[in-house]
C-alpha positions, 0 to 999 in steps of 0.5 A, spaced: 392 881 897 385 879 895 381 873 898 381 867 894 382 866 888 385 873 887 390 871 884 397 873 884 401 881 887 407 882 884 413 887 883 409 893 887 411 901 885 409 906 890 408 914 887 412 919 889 408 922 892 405 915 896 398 916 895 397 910 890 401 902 889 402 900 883 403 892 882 402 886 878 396 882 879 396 874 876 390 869 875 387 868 869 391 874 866 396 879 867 394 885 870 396 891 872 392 895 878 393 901 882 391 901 889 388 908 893 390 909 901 382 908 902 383 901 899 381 903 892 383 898 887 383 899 879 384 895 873 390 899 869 391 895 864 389 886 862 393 881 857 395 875 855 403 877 856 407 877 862 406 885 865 411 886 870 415 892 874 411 897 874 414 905 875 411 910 876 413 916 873 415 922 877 409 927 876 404 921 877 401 922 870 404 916 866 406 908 868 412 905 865 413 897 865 415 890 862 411 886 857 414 879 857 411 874 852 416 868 849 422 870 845 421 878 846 420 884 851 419 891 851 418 896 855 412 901 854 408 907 858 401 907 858 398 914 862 395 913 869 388 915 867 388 909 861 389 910 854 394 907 848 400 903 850 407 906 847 413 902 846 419 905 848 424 900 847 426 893 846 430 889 850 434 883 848 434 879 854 431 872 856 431 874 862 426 879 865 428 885 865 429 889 872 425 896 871 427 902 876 426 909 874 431 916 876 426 920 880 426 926 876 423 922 871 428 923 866 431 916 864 429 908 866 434 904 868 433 896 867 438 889 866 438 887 859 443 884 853 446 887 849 445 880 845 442 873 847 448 870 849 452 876 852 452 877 861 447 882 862 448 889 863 445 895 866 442 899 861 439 907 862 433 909 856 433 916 856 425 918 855 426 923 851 430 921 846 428 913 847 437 913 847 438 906 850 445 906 853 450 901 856 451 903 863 455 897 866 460 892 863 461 885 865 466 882 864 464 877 858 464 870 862 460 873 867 452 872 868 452 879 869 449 885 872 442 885 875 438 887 881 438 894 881 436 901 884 438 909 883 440 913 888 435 918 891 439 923 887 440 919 882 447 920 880 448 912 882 445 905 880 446 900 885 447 892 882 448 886 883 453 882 879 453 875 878 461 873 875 459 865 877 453 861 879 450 863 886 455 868 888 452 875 887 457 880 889 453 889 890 456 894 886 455 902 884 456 906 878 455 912 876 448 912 873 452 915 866 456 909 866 464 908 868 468 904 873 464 900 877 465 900 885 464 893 888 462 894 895 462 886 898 
């Protein structure tokens, strides 16, 4: 954290290799920074909109991530080195998508809806074809499946699963889709 009136940190990352952190900074604006070991820090990225849960990807080259503004929420890439920001997909959600990526950078895994008034579900965004595909299914008078995180392996996503108000269950699925497991 910064002294006063630094703002706000939020949704940290950590490369893969863990030289950098990637994470939100909130004060007058949404930014995105990178911090280096040395203590080094770099503006990645500045907006109005929301900038939340930075990725980076497997090689260090890229950073995925959420842009939230009211009524609509994707998620872009931008090279680490700056340049033009690419969407990769939209999400339907009113919630802030969870973001979370495989470690051999193929896909991105995220909480979405399939429509405003559906549960949340674990979606994989396979970069690429930017196919976006259902992973989870919640049964339909649930408030869904969030909170997640992909296996070292990557074979498994781990979630938790809300089926009432204030009760949160943590399940695992294959990260291809099927039957959940319920662990608690």
């Amino acid at each position: 954290r910064g002294g006063a009136g630094a703002g706000h940190d939020d949704t940290p990352d950590i490369s893969h290799d863990g030289t950098r952190l990637i994470f939100t900074n909130v004060r007058n604006s949404w930014q995105l920074k990178i911090r280096a070991p040395e203590g080094e820090e770099r503006q990645l990225l500045e907006r109005s909109t929301e900038l939340l849960f930075p990725v980076f990807s497997p090689d260090g080259e890229r950073i995925a991530f959420v842009r939230s503004s009211p009524g609509a929420h994707g998620i872009y890439a931008v090279p680490l080195l700056g340049g033009a920001e690419r969407k990769l997909a939209d999400c339907v959600s009113g919630d802030i998508p969870d973001l979370v990526g495989s470690a051999d950078g193929r896909y991105l895994f995220f909480a979405d809806r399939e429509a405003p008034d559906r549960p949340s579900a674990v979606f994989r965004l396979d970069l690429e074809t930017l196919e976006k595909r259902r992973v989870t299914r919640p049964p339909e008078a649930a408030f869904g499946d969030r909170d997640l995180t992909v296996s070292p392996d990557g074979r498994r996503v781990a979630f938790a699963r809300a089926e009432i108000s204030g009760v949160e269950d943590l399940y695992v699925a294959a990260a291809e889709g099927g039957a959940p497991r319920r662990l608690t």
